[in-house]
C-alpha positions in Angstrom: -49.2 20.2 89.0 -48.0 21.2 92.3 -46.0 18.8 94.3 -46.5 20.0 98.1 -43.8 19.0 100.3 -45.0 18.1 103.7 -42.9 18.0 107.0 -42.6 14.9 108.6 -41.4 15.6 112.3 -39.3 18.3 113.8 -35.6 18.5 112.4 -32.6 18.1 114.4 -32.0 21.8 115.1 -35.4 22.2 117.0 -34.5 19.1 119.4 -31.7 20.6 120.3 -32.8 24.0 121.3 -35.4 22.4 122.9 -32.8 20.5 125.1 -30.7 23.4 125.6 -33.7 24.9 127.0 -34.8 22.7 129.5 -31.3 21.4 130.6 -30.6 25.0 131.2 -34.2 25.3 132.9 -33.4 22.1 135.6 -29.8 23.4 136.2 -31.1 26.4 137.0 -33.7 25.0 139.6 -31.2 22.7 141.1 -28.9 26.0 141.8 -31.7 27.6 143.4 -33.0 24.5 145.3 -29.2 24.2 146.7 -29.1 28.1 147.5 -32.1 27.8 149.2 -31.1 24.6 151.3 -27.9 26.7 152.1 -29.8 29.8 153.2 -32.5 27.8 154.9 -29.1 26.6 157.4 -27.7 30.0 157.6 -31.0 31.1 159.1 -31.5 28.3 161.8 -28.1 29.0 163.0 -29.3 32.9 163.0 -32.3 31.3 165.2 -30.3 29.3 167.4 -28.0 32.0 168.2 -31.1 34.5 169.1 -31.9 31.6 171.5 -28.7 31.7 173.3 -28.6 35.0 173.9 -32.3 35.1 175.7 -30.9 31.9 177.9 -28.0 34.6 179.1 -30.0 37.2 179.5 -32.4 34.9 181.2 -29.8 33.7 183.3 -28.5 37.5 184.2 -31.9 38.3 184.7 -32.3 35.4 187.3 -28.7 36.1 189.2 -28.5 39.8 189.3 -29.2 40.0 193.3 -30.6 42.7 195.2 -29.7 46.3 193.6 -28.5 44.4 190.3 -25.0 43.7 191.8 -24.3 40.7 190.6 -24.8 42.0 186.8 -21.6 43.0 186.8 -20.4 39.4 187.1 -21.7 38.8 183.9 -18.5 40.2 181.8 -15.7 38.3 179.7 -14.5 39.2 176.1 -14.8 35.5 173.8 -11.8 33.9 174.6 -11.3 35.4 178.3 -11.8 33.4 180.8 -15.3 34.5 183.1 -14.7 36.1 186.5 -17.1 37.1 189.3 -19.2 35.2 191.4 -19.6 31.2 191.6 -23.0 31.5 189.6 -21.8 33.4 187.0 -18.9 31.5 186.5 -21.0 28.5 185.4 -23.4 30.5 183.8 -20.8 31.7 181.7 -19.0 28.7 180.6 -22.2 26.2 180.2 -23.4 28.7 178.3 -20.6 29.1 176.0 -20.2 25.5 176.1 -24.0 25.1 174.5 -23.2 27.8 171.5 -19.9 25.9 170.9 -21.9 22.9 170.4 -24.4 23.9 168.4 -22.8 26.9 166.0 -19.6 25.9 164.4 -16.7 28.3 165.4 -19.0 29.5 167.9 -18.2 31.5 170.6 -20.1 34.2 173.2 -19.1 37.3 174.5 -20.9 39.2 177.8 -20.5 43.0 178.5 -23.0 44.0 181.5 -22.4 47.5 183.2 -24.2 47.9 186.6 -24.8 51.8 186.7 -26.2 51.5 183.4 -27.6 47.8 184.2 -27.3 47.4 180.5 -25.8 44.1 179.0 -24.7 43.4 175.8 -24.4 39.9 174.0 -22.5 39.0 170.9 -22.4 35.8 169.4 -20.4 34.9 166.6 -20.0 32.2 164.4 -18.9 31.0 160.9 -20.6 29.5 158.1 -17.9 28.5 155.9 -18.8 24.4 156.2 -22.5 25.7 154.6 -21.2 27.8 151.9 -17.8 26.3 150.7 -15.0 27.9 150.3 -14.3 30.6 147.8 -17.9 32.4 148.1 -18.7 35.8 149.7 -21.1 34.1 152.2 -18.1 31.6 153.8 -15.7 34.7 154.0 -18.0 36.6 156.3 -18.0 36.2 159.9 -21.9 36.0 161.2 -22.1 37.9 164.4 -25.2 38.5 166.6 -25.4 41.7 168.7 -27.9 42.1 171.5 -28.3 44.5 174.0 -30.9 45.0 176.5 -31.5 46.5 179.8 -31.9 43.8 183.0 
């Protein structure tokens, strides 16, 4: 006679790879759905600081005067205080001002040269409040060059 043994259910080692599995599986996808929420951030601050350096060059654009004097208003290193005329002034600090409030750390810089009528924007900001502390990302200062002719 043959006595057949039959399995009843899955034994205790299968359940647990199984669980092991998928645990790893949903941490996994919760890591990537928080990088991607982190990244997603990063690059709206990217597209906010592109926008506030077309509203300078806007605003150069709009001020430069007759012969593109006035471009050379347009100049001050980040923490320098702007010089030149009284339009440029404000332009200056409103604009700096509007990147302030809207990147964190944020702060604009403005190199115009009239012979070349060429200005230069930076923009710089940090992204250590996205990140945390402790990763490559939050080490790294972002900083946004443009440069265009007026």
């Amino acid at each position: 006679m043959n006595n057949f043994h039959r399995q009843c259910g899955a034994s205790l080692i299968e359940i647990a790879i199984t669980f092991l599995i998928l645990s790893t599986s949903l941490l996994a996808m919760a890591t990537l759905q928080t990088r991607s929420l982190q990244y997603n951030k990063s690059s709206a601050m990217r597209s906010q600081a592109n926008i506030y350096a077309y509203d300078i060059i806007d605003r150069i654009r709009i001020n430069r005067g007759k012969n593109s004097v006035n471009i050379g208003s347009y100049k001050a290193d980040y923490d320098a205080t702007p010089s030149g005329n009284a339009l440029a002034t404000t332009d200056m600090t409103d604009w700096r001002a509007n990147i302030n409030s809207a990147l964190p750390d944020g702060k604009g810089k403005v190199d115009c040269a009239v012979a070349t009528q060429v200005c230069t924007i930076n923009i710089k900001w940090s992204e250590a409040q996205i990140f945390g502390s402790g990763t490559k990302e939050a080490d790294a200062e972002n900083v946004l060059t443009y440069s265009t002719s007026i």
